[in-house]
VEXVEXLO-510124 format. One line per field, with one value per residue (C-alpha): residue number from 1; chain; x, y, z. Coordinates in nm, 4 decimals, always signed. Layout:
BEGIN
n	c(NUM ...)
chain	c(A ...)
c1	c(X ...)
c2	c(Y ...)
c3	c(Z ...)
END
This chain:
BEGIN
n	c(1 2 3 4 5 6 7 8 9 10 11 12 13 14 15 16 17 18 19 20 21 22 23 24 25 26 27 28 29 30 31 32 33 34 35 36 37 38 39 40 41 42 43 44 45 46 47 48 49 50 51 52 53 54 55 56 57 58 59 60 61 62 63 64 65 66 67 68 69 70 71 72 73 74 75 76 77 78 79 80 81 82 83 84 85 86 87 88 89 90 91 92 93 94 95 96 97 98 99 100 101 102 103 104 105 106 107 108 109 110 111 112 113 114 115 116 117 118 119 120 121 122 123 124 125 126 127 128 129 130 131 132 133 134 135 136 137 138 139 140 141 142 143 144 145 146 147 148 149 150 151 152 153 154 155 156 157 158 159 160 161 162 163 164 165 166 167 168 169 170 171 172 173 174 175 176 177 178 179 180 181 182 183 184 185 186 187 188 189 190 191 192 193 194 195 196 197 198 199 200 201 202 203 204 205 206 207 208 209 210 211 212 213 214 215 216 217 218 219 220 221 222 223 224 225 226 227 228 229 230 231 232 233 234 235 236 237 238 239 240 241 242 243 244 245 246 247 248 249 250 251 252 253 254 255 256 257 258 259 260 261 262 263 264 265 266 267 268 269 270 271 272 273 274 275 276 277 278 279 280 281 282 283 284 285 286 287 288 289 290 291 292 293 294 295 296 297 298 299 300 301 302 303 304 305 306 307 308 309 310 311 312 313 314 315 316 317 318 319 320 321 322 323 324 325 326 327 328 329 330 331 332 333 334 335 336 337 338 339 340 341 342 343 344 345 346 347 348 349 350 351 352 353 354 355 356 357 358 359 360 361 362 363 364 365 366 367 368 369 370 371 372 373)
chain	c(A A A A A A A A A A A A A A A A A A A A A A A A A A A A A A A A A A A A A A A A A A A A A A A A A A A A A A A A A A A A A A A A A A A A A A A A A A A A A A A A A A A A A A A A A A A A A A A A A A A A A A A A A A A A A A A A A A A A A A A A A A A A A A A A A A A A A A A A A A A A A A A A A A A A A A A A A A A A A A A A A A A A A A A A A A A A A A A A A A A A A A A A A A A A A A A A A A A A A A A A A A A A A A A A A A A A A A A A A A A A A A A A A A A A A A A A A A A A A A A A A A A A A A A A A A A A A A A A A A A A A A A A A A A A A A A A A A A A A A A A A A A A A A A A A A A A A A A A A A A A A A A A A A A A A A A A A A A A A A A A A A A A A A A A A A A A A A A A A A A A A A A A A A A A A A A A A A A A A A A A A A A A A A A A A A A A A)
c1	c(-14.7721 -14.6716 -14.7645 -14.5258 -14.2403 -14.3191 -14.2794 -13.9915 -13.8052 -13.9593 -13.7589 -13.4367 -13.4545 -13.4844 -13.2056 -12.9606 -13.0526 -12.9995 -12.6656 -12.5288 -12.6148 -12.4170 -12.1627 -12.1006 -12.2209 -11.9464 -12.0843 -12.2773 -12.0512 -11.9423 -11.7713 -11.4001 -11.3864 -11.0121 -10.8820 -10.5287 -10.4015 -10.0932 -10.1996 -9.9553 -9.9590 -9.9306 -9.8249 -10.1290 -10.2116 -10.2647 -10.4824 -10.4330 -10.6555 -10.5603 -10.7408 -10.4459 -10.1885 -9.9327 -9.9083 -9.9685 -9.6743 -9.4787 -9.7188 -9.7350 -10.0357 -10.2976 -10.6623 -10.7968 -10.6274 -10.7436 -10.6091 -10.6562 -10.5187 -10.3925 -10.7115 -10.9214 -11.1589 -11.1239 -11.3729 -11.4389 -11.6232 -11.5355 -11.7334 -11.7001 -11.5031 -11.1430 -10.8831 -10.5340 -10.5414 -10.2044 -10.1929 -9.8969 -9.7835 -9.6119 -9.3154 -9.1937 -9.4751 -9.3808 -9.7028 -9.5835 -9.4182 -9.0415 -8.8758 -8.4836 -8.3146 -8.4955 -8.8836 -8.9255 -9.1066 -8.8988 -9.1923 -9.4590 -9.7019 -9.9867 -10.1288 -10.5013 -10.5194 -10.2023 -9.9589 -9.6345 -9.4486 -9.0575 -9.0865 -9.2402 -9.6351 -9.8277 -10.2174 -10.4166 -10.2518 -10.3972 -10.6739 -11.0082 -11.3202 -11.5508 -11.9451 -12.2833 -12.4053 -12.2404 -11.9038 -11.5919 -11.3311 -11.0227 -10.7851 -10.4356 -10.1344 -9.8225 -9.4868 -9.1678 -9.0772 -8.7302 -8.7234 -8.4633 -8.1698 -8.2993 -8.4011 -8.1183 -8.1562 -7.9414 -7.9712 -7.7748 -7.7385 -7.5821 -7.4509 -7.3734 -7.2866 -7.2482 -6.8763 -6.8478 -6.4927 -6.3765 -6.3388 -6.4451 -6.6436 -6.6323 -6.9275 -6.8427 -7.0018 -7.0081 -7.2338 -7.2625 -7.4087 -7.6975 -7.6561 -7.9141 -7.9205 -8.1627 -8.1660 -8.3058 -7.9890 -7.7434 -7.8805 -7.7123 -7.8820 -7.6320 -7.3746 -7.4874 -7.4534 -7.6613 -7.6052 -7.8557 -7.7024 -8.0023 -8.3886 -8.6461 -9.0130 -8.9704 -8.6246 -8.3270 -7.9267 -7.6867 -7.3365 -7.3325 -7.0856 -7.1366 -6.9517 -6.8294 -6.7104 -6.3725 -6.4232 -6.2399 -5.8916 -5.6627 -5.6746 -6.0654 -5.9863 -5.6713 -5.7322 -5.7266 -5.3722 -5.1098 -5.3608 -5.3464 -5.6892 -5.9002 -6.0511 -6.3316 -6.3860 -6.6001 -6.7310 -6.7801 -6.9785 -7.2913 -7.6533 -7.9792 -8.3390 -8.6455 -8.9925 -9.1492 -9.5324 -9.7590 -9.5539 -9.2015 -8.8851 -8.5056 -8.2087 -7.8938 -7.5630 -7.1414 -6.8962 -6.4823 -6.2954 -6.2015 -5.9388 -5.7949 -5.7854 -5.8769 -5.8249 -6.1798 -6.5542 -6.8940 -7.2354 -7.5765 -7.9211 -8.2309 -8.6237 -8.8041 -9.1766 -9.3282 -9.6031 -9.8020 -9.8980 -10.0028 -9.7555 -9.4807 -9.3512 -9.2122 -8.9690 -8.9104 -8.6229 -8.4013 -8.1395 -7.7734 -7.4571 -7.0909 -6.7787 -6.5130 -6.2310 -5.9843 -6.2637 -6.3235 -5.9603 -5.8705 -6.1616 -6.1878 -5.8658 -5.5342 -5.2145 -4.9333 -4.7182 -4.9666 -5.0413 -5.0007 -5.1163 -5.4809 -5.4941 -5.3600 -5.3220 -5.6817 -5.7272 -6.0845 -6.2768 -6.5400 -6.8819 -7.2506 -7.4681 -7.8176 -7.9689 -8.3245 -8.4264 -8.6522 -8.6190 -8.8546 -8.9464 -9.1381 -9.2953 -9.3041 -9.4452 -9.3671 -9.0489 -8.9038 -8.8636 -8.6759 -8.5090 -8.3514 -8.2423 -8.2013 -8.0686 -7.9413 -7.6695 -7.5970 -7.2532 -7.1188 -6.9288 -6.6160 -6.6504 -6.7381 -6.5029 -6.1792 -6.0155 -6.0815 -6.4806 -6.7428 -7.1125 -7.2774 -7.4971 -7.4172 -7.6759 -7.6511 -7.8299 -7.8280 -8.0789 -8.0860 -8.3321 -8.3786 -8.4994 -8.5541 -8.6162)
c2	c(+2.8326 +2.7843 +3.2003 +3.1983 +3.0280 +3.1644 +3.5001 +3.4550 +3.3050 +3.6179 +3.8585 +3.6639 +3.6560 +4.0468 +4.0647 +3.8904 +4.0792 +4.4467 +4.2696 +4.1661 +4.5313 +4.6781 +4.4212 +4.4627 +4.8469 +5.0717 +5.4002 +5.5913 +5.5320 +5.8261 +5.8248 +5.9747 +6.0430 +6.1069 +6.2002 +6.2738 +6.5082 +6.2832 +5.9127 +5.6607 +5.4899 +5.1422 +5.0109 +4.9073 +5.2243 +5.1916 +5.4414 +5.4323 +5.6170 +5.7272 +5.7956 +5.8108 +6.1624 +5.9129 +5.6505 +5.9107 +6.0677 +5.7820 +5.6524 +5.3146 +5.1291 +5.2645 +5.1994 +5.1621 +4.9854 +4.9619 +4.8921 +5.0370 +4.9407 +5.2154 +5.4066 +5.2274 +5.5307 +5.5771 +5.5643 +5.4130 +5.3905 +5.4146 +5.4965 +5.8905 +6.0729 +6.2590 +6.1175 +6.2105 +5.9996 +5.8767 +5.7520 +5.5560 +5.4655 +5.1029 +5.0741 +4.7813 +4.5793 +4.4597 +4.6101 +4.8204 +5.1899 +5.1909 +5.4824 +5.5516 +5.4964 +5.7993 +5.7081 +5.9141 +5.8072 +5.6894 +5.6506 +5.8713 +5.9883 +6.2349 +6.2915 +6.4510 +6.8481 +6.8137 +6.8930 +6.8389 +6.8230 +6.8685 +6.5992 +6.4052 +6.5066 +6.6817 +6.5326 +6.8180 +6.9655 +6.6740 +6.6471 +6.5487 +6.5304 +6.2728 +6.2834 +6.0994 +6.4119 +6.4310 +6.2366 +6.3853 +6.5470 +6.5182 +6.6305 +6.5244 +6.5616 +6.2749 +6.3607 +6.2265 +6.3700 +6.3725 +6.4813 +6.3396 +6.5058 +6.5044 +6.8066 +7.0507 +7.2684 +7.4636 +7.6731 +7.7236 +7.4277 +7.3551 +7.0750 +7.0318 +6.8499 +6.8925 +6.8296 +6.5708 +6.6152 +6.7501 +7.1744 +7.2020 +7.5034 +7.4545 +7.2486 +7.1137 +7.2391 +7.3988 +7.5717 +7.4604 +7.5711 +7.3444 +7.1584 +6.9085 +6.7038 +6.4005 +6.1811 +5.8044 +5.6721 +5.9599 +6.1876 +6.4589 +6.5949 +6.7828 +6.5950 +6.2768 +6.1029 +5.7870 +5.6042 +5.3360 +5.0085 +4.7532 +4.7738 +4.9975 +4.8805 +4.7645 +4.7276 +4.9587 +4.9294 +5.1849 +5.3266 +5.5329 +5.8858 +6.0271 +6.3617 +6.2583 +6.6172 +6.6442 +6.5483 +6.8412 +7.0073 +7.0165 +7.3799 +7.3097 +7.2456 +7.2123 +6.8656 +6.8089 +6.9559 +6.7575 +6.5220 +6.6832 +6.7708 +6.5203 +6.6344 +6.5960 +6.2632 +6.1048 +5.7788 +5.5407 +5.2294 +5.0498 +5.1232 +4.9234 +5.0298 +4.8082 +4.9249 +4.6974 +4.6721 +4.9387 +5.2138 +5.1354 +5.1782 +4.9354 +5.0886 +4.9514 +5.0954 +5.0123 +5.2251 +5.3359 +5.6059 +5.7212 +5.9097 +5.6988 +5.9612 +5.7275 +5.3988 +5.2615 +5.1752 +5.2596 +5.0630 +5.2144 +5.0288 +5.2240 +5.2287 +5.4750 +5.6009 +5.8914 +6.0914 +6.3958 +6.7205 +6.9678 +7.0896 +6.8886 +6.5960 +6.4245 +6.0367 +5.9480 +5.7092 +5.5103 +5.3354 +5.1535 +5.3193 +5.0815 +5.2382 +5.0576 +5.0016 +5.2431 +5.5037 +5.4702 +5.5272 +5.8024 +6.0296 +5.8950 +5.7863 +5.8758 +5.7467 +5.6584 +5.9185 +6.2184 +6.0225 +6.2737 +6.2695 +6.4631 +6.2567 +5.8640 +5.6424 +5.4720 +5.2931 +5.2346 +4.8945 +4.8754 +5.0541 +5.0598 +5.3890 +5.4079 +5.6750 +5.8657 +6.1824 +6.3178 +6.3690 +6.6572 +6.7981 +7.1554 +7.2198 +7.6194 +7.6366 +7.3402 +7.4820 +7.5945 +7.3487 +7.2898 +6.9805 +6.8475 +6.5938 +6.6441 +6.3233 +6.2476 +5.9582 +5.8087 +5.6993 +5.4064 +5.3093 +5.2348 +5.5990 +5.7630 +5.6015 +5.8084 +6.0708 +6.2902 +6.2539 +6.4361 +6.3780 +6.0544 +6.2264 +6.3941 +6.6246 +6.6778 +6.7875 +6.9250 +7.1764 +7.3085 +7.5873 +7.4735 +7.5960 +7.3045 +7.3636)
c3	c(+8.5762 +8.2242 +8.1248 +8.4242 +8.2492 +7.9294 +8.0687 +8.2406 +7.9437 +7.7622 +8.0066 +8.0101 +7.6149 +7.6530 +7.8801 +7.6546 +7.3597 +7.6225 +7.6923 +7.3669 +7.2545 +7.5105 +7.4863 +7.0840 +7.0055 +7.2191 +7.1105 +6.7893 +6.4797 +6.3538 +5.9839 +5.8536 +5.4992 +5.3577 +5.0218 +4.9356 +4.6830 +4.6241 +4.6071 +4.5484 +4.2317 +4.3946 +4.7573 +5.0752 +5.2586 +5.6549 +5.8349 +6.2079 +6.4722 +6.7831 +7.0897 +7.3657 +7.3364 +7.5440 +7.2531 +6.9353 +7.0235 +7.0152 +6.6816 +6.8081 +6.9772 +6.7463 +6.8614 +6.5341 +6.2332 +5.9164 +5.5660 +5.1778 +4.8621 +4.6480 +4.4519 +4.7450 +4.8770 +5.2671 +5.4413 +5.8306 +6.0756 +6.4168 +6.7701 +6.7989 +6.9962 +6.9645 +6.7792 +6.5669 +6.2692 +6.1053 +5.7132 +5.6031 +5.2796 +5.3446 +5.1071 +5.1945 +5.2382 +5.6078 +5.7514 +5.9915 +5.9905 +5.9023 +6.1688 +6.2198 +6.5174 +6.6852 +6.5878 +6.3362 +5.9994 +5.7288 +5.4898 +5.3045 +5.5838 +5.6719 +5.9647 +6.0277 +6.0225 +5.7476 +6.0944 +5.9995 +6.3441 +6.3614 +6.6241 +6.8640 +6.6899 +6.9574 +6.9670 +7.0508 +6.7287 +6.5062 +6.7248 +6.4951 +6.6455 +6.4974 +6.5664 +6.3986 +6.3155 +5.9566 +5.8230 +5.8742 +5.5865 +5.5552 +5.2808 +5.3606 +5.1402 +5.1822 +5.2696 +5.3444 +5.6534 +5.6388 +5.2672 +5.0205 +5.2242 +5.6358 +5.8298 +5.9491 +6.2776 +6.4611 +6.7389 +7.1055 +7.3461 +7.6695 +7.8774 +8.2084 +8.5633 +8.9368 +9.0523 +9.3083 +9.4171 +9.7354 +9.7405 +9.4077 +9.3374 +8.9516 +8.7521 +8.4290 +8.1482 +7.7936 +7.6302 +7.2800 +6.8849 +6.8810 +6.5308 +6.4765 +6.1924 +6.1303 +5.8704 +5.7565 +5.9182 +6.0609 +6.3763 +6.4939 +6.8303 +7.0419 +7.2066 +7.0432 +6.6849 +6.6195 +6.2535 +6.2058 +6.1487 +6.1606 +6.2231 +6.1740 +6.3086 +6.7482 +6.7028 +6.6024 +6.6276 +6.6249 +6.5949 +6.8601 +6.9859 +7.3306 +7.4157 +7.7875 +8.0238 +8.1346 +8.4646 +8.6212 +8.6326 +8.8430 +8.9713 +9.0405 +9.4096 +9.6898 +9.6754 +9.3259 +9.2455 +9.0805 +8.9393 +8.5864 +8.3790 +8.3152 +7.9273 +7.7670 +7.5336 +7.2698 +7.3417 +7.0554 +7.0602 +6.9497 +7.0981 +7.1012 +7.1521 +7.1742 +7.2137 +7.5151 +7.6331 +7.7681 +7.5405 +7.7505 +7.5379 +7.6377 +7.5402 +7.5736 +7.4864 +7.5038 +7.4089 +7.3965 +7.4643 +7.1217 +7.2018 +7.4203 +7.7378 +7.9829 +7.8228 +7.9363 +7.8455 +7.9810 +7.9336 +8.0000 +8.0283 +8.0570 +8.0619 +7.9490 +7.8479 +7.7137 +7.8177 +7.6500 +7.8493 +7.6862 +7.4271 +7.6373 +7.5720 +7.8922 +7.8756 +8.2656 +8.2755 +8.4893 +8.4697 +8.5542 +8.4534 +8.3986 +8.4505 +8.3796 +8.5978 +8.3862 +8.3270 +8.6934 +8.7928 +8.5495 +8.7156 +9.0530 +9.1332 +9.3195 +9.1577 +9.3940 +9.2820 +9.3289 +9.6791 +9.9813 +10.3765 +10.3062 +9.9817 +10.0166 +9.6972 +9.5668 +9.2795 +9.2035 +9.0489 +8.7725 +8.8979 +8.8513 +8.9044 +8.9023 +8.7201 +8.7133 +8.5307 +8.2199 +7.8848 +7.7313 +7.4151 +7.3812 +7.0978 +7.0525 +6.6819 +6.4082 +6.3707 +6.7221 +6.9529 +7.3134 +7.4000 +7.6962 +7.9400 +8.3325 +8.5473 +8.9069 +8.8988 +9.2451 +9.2145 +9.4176 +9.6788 +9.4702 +9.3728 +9.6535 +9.8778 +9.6573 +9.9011 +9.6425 +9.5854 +9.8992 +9.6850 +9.6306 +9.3958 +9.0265 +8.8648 +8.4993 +8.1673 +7.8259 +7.6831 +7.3597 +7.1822 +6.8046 +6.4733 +6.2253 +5.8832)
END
C-alpha cells in the first residue's frame, strides 16, 4: 500500500512538472539581433514586436515590449514565429509613441526589413520570420518619418454623392487635384485639413475643415426651381479621436459653416477599426450624423415664398443620420497609394418628410490616386 502511495504521488509530481512546462514555455525561443547605423546619442529605445497585421497597422497593441538604453545591444528573445518589429526612439520620455492627429509617428523610428511605408505600414512587407535554428539580423537605420518639413503628395481625387431630391437626375460631385500634405501638426488629405491642437499618444484634438457639396441647384429638377443653388461650403470646427479597446478608434467632431451659406452646424460621432488584407487596408465605421436645424432647412427645406401646390412650405428641425461605410488605403509601391472613403447615410424623418426629398438613403465617397514623396 505505501509503494502504492508513493507511486501515485510520484505520477502526480510528474504531472505538475508536464503542466507547469506547458503552462510557462509557449514555444522554442528563437533570438532577434538588431543594430542600427544611426544610434541615438542618449534617450530609452523601445522595441515592439508584432504578431497581429490588424494591430501593426495601426502600431498599437504590440505583443512583445521590451526596452534599451541608448548604446544597450538588442538582443531578445521571443517564441518564434512571424512578426513586424517596430523600434522607437522615445524623445520625450513618456514611454509611449508620440503620432499626429492621423497616427502617424512623430518620432525617430525603424521598422524591420528598413520599410519605410507612406502610410498605414503593411505587415507582410515588414514581415520577419524568427526560428531556433540561428538568431535573426537586423540592420535598421532611424528616421523621422515626416522629415523636418512633412511629406507632400499630390495626385487626382474625387468626391461625390447620390441626390436625394425629387426628379433630380444630377449627383453632386467634383473631381479634384489630390494635394496631400502631412505634417507633425497640419494634414492635408483631400477635402479635409486637420491641425493638431492637443495630444499625441490615445488621444488627439484637432482644428478641423470639412469641404461640405452644394447640395444641388436649382435647375437639377422641376421640383427644385425657384429654390436658388445651394453651394458648396467649408465646415470649420474642432475634432477628437480616442483610441478605445480591442484596436477601436472614437472620433468626435463639431463644426460651422465658414462661410456662412447656410448659417448652421453639424456634429459627427463615429467608431471605427482597422483591418489588414493583403496590401489593403480596410476602417469599417458607423456612425450618427447632426444637422442642425438651419443646415437642415437651407438643404431640405421649402421657404414660404417658393411654396407652390406640388411643393407646400416645410421647414425642417435639427436631425440625426446614421451612417455606415469603409475607409481604405491601397498600398501600390511605398510611394503610390489609393485612398478612399465610401458611406450610406440614412437620413431621417425630418428630412425625408420635405416635399422636395424621394430617398431615405445618400451614397457618397471620395477617392484619390496619390504619389507621396
Amino acid at each position: 500500500m505505501a509503494s502504492l502511495r508513493s507511486a501515485l504521488r510520484t505520477a502526480a509530481l510528474h504531472g505538475l512538472v508536464l503542466l507547469s512546462a506547458l503552462i510557462t514555455l509557449p514555444g522554442t525561443a528563437a533570438e532577434l539581433d538588431i543594430e542600427l547605423t544611426n544610434p541615438p546619442a542618449d534617450g530609452p529605445l523601445y522595441v515592439l514586436l508584432f504578431e497581429d497585421a490588424d494591430t501593426f497597422g495601426s502600431l498599437r497593441t504590440a505583443q512583445y515590449r521590451e526596452r534599451f538604453d541608448a548604446g544597450q545591444p538588442i538582443r531578445l528573445s521571443v517564441p518564434e514565429g512571424d512578426y513586424a518589429v517596430l523600434l522607437f526612439v522615445d524623445e520625450n520620455g513618456n514611454g509611449e509613441l508620440d503620432r499626429n492627429f492621423i497616427g502617424i509617428p512623430r518620432e525617430p523610428i525603424a521598422l524591420s526589413n528598413n520599410y519605410r511605408p507612406k502610410g498605414p505600414p503593411n505587415f507582410n512587407r515588414a514581415r520577419l520570420t524568427l526560428s531556433d535554428d540561428a538568431p535573426t539580423q537586423q540592420t535598421l537605420s532611424l528616421s523621422q518619418i515626416l522629415g523636418d518639413t512633412g511629406q507632400w503628395g499630390v495626385g487626382i481625387g474625387a468626391v461625390g454623392q447620390t441626390s436625394p431630391y425629387r426628379g433630380s437626375t444630377k449627383q453632386p460631385g467634383t473631381v479634384i487635384p489630390a494635394i496631400v500634405y502631412i505634417g507633425e501638426k497640419l494634414q492635408w488629405t483631400g477635402p479635409r485639413i486637420r491641425y493638431t491642437l492637443a495630444g499625441s499618444t490615445d488621444w488627439r484634438l484637432a482644428l478641423q475643415g470639412d469641404l461640405r457639396l452644394g447640395a444641388y441647384e436649382e435647375q437639377d429638377s422641376p421640383f427644385l426651381a425657384g429654390l436658388g443653388d445651394r453651394d458648396t461650403t467649408l465646415m470649420l470646427g474642432l475634432a477628437w479621436t480616442r483610441e478605445l479597446p480591442a484596436g477601436i478608434d472614437l472620433t468626435v467632431s463639431a463644426s460651422q459653416d465658414l462661410f456662412d451659406r447656410s448659417g448652421g452646424q453639424q456634429a459627427e460621432l463615429s467608431l471605427s477599426r482597422g483591418f489588414q488584407w493583403g496590401n489593403w487596408r480596410l476602417s469599417p465605421f458607423v456612425g450618427l450624423n447632426w444637422l442642425s436645424a438651419d443646415l437642415a432647412d437651407y438643404e431640405f427645406g421649402v421657404p414660404t415664398e417658393a411654396a407652390t401646390a406640388e411643393r407646400p412650405a416645410y421647414q425642417p428641425s435639427s436631425a440625426v443620420n446614421p451612417e455606415a461605410g469603409v475607409t481604405f488605403f491601397y498600398e501600390i509601391t511605398q510611394g503610390w497609394q489609393l485612398v478612399g472613403n465610401i458611406g450610406v447615410e440614412q437620413l431621417g424623418n425630418e428630412l425625408t418628410d420635405s416635399p422636395i426629398v424621394d430617398e431615405e438613403r445618400l451614397v457618397k465617397g471620395f477617392v484619390s490616386l496619390t504619389y507621396t514623396f
